[in-house]
C-alpha positions as a printed Julia matrix, in Angstrom:
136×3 Matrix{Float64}:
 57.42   7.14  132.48
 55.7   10.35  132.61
 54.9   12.53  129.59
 56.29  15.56  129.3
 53.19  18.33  128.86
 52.53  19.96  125.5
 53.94  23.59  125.12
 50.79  25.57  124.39
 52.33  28.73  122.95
 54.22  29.2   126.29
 51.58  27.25  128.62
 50.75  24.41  129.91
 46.48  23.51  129.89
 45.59  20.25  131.18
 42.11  20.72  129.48
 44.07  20.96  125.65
 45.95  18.37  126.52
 43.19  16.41  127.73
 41.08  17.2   123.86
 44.55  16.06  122.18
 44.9   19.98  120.46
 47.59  20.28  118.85
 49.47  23.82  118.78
 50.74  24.8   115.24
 51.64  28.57  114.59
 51.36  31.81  116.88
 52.66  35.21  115.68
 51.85  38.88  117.07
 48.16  38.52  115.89
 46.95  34.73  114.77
 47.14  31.81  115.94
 46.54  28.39  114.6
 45.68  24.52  116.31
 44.26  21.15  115.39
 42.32  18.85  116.73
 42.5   14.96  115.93
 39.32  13.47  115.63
 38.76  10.75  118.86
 35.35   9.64  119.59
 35.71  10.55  122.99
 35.27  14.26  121.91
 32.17  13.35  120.04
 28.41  13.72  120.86
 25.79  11.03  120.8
 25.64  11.45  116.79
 29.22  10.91  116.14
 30.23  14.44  115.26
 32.36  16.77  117.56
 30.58  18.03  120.79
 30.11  21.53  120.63
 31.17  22.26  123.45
 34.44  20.57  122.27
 34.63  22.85  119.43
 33.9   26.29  121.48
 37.03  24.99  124.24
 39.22  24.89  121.24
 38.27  28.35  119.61
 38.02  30.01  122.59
 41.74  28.58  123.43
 42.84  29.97  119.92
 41.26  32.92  119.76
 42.83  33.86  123.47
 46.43  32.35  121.88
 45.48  35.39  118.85
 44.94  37.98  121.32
 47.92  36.68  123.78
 50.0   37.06  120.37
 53.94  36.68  121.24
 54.01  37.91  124.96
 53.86  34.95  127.22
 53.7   36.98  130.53
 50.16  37.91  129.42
 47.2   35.85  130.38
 43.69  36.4   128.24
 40.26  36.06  130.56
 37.49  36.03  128.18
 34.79  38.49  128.78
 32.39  37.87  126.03
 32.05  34.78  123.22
 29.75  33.97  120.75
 29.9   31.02  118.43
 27.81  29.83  116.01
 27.8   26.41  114.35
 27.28  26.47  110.69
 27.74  22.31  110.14
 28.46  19.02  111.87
 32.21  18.65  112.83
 33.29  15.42  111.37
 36.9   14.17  111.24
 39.87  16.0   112.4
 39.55  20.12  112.85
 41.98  22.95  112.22
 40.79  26.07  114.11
 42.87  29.6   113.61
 42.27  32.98  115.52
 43.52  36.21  114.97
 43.58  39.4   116.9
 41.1   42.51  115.56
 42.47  44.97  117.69
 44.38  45.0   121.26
 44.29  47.93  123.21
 46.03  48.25  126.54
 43.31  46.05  128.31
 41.17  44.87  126.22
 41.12  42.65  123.24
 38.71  41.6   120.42
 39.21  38.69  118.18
 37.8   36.46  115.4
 38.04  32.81  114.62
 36.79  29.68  112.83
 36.99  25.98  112.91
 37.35  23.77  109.32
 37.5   20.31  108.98
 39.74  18.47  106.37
 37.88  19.13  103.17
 37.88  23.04  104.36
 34.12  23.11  105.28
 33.26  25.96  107.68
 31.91  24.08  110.61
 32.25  27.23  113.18
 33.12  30.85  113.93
 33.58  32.61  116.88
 34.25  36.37  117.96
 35.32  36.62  121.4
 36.44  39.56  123.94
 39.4   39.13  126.1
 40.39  41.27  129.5
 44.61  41.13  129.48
 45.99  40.19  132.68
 49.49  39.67  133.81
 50.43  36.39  134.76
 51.71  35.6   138.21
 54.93  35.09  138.71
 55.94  31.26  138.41
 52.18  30.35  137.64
 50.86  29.27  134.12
């Protein structure tokens, strides 16, 4: 039996579903996800890869700058991330949306893990762009 493909604000990404990120909350200007700790997301010292950890923020901080319209894709322009300490255990990561103009849109985020330990922030730049019609 297949599975059915996890709703990801309004899309479906194979990659998120592939890390196991879990979507919690989108509004107009934040979003929020988790990610279950599985060693297969891990690098050789046990702790989340980091390039794990910028696929996830850069996934929530598009969802913040996507906000509520789901005809609107995000293609990031710019990101820069900076690891402050080793992601261990499970991760909750939330976005939110500085400002949107018409095209453009800039946004910060952060990844915690359980005990609410900073372990990364991002800011990011996102170009808007419509969606095709019938595409994700």
């Amino acid at each position: 039996m297949a599975s059915t493909p996890t709703d990801y604000f309004g899309l479906t990404i194979p990659l998120m579903e592939l890390l196991g990120l879990v979507p919690q909350h989108v509004d107009a200007d934040s979003a929020r996800t988790f990610l279950p700790w599985r060693v297969e997301l891990t690098n050789s010292r046990g702790d989340i890869h980091g390039g794990t950890l910028m696929s996830v923020l850069d996934f929530t901080l598009s969802a913040a700058a996507r906000g509520l319209d789901r005809e609107l894709g995000m293609a990031t322009i710019d990101m820069n991330t900076t690891f402050l300490s080793p992601g261990r255990g499970d991760l909750s990561f939330s976005a939110r949306c500085l400002r949107r103009g018409k095209s453009i849109a800039f946004c910060e985020g952060e990844a915690r893990d359980a005990e609410g330990t900073l372990v990364a922030r991002a800011t990011a730049t996102f170009k808007a762009v419509r969606r095709r019609p019938g595409g994700d």
